[in-house]
N, C-alpha and C positions, 0 to 999 in steps of 0.2 A: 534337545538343543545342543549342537556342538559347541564346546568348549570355544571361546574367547581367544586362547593362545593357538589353537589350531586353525581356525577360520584365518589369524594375522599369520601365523607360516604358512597357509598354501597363498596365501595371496602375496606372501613376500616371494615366494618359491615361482608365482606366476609371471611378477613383475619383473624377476632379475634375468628368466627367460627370456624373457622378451627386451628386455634392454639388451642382451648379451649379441642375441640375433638380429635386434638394429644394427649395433655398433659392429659385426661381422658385416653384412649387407652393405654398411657405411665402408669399412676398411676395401672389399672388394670394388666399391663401385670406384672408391678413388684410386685405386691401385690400377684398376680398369683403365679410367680416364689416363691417370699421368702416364701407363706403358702404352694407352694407344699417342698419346702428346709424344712422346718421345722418340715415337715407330714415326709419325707422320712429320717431325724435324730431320730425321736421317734419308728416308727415302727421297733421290731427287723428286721434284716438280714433274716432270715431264712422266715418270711412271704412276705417281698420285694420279694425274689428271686423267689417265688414258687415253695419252694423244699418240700411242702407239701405232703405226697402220701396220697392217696386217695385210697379207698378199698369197693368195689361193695359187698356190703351182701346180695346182692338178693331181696332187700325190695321193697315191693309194690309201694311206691313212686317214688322209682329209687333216693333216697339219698344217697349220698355215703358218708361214716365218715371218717374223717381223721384216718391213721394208729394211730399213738399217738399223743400226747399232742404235741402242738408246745414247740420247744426247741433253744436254743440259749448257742454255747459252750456247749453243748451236756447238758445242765439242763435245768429242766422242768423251762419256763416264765411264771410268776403268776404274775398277772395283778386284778386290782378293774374294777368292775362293767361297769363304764362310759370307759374304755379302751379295755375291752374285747368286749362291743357291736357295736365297728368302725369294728367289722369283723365278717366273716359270723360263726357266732357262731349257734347250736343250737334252735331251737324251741320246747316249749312244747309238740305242736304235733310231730316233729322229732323224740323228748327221749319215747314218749310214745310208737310211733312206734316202734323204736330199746327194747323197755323192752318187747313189749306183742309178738313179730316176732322172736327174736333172742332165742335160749338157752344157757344159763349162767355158765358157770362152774367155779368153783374155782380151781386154780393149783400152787400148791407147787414148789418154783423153789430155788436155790440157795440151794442148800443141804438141803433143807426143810425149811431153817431160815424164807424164807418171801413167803409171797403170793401173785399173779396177778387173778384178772377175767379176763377169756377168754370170749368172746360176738363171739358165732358161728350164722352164718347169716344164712338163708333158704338155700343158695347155698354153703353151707360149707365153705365159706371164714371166717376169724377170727382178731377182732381187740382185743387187749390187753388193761388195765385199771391197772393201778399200784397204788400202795395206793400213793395219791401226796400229801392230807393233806391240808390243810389250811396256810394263811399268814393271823397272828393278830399281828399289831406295831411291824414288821418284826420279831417275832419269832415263826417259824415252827412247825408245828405241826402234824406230816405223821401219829402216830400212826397207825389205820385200816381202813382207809376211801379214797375215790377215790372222788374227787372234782371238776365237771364243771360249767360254770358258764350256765343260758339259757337266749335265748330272749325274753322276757318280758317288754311288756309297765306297770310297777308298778307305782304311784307316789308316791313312798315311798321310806326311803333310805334303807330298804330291798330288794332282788331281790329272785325271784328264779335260784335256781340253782341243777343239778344232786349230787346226796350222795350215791355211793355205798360202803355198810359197812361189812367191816368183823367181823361177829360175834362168839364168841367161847364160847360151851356149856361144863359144865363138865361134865364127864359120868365115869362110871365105870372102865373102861382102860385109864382114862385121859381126853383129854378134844380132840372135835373132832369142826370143824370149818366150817362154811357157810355164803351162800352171805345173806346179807339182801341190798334192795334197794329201793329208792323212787325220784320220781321224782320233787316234792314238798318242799325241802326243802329252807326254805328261810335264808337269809346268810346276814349280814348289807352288803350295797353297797361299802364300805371302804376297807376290808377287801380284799385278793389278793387269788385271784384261778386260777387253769392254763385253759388254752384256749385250746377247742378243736372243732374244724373248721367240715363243712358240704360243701354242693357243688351236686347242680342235676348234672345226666348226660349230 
């Protein structure tokens, strides 16, 4: 018959086991909860929901672009660098894709006052780019420029990012207007541009 003092240490030795691995299971599960509470108070509404659309351009990859910029209370959310790449943003090879695949057109809208690029896809479907501008030390900057951020492992606190610009030439009759664009441009990490999301089929 074993011993008295040994039967109460493996059972003390079993129980402290098992409390240790509750209260781990406990500390995870709450640490779980509050980092998911806390992920789902920072991410806008509108990317939680997946009221994203998404628009098939006929691309050899089969990437579909978001219709437009993600928006929150119907305005464009401009976000820095480390915020914009928690989502499926863009890759170099993506934007290179969409510029050398797609045709480009500029179109006058609003009684001519302002202008959008249209991005017509091999199968005729069409995403829009409105001039969204830049965030420096929150003051705006839309002028003639259309601004996303891309995925890039940089270790710098530069990033790359899309810049499509409108440019306007004078001429004769006045001054006549066209895209210029690059995929290359690099942007401090700080600084705030809006998101615009990708997604395969």
């Amino acid at each position: 018959m074993k011993e008295l003092k040994d039967v109460a240490a493996n059972y003390a030795a079993e129980k402290t086991n098992e409390l240790i691995s509750d209260a781990i299971a406990r500390a995870y599960a709450d640490g779980y909860r509050d980092g998911y509470k806390d992920r789902e108070e920072e991410i806008p509404v509108d990317l939680r929901d997946n009221k994203t659309e998404y628009v098939d351009l006929g691309l050899p990859s089969g990437t579909l672009w978001a219709k437009d910029y993600e928006t929150k209370d119907d305005d464009y959310i401009y976000v820095p660098y480390e915020k914009a790449v928690v989502y499926e943003i863009p890759t170099m090879e993506q934007c290179n894709e969409l510029f050398k695949t797609c045709k480009w057109k500029l179109v006058a809208y609003n009684a001519g006052a302002r202008y959008r690029i249209d991005c017509i896809g091999p199968n005729g479907r069409v995403i829009h780019f409105y001039m969204t501008g830049i965030i420096k030390a929150e003051l705006k900057n839309k002028k003639s420029k259309a601004f996303f951020w891309i995925r890039e492992d940089l270790a710098e606190n530069e990033k790359y990012s899309v810049k499509v610009e409108l440019q306007e030439v004078q001429v004769q009759q006045g001054k006549i207007a066209y895209i210029d664009y690059e995929t290359t441009t690099k942007v401090f990490s700080g600084y705030k541009l809006p998101i615009r999301l990708v997604r395969k089929k």
